[in-house]
C-alpha positions as a printed Julia matrix, in Angstrom:
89×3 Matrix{Float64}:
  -0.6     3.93   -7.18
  -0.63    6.28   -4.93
  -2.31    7.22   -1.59
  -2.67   11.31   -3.09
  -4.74    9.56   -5.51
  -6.63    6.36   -4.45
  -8.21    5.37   -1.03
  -7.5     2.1     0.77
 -10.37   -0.08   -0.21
  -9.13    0.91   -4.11
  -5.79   -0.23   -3.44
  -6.61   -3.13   -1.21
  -9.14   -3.93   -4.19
  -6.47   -4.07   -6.59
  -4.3    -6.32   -4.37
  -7.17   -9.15   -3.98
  -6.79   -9.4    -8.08
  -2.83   -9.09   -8.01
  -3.05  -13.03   -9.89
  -5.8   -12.35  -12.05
  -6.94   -9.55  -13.97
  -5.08   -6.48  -14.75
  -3.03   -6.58  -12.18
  -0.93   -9.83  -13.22
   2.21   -9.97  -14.02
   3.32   -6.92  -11.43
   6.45   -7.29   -9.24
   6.05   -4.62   -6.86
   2.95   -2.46   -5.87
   4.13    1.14   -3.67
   2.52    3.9    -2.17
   2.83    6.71    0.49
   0.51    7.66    3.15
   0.56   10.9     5.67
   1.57   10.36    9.24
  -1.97   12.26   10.22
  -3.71    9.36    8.47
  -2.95    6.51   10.61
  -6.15    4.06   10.12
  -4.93    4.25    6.53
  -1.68    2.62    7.15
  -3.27    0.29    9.19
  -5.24   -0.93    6.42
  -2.33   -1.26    3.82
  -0.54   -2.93    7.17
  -3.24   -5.57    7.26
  -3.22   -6.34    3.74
   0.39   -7.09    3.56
   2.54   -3.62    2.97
   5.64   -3.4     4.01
   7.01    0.23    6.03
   9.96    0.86    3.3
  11.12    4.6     4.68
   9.48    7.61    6.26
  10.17   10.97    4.08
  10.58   13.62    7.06
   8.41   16.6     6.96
   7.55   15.79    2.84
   3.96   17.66    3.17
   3.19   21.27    4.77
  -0.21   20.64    6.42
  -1.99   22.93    8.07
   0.4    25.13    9.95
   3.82   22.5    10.19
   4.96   19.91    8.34
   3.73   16.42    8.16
   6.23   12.52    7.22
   5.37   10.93    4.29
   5.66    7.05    4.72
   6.65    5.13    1.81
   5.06    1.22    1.74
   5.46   -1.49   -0.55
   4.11   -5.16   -1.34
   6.03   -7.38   -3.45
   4.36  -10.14   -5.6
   6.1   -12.8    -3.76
   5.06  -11.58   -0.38
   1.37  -11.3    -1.67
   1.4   -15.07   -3.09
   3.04  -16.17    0.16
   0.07  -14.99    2.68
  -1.45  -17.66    4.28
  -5.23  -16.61    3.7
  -3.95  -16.13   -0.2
  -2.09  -17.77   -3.01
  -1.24  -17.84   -6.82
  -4.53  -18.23   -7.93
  -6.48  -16.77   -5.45
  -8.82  -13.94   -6.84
């Protein structure tokens, strides 16, 4: 999934039924987000994504060029959270 095409609360959404519903059996969830849209990585940051690169200058914006950064959250770091586990919804 990515940021282009769903908001935070969609993707945070998906990650509260990563052990139930259609989202069992993943391994790995990923997704960019723009530098200019920092509250947005905040969110994913809260949630449990991981900072897994920074593509330099990957969208022109306005009138320069803006980083992509690439995040991911692995199954086992999801089931490992202390406020969530295997069967949690």
């Amino acid at each position: 999934m990515s940021a282009c095409r769903a908001g935070p609360a969609t993707t945070t959404g998906s990650c509260g039924r990563w052990s139930t519903g259609p989202a069992a059996g993943l391994h790995r969830v990923g997704l960019e987000v723009y530098a200019f849209n920092p509250r947005t990585r905040r969110v994913y940051e809260k949630v449990g994504f991981v900072l897994e690169g920074t593509q330099r200058e990957a969208l022109r914006y306005a009138d320069g060029w803006v980083d992509c950064h690439v995040m991911g959250l692995l199954a086992s770091d999801w089931a490992a959270r202390p406020d969530r586990g295997p069967t949690s919804p």
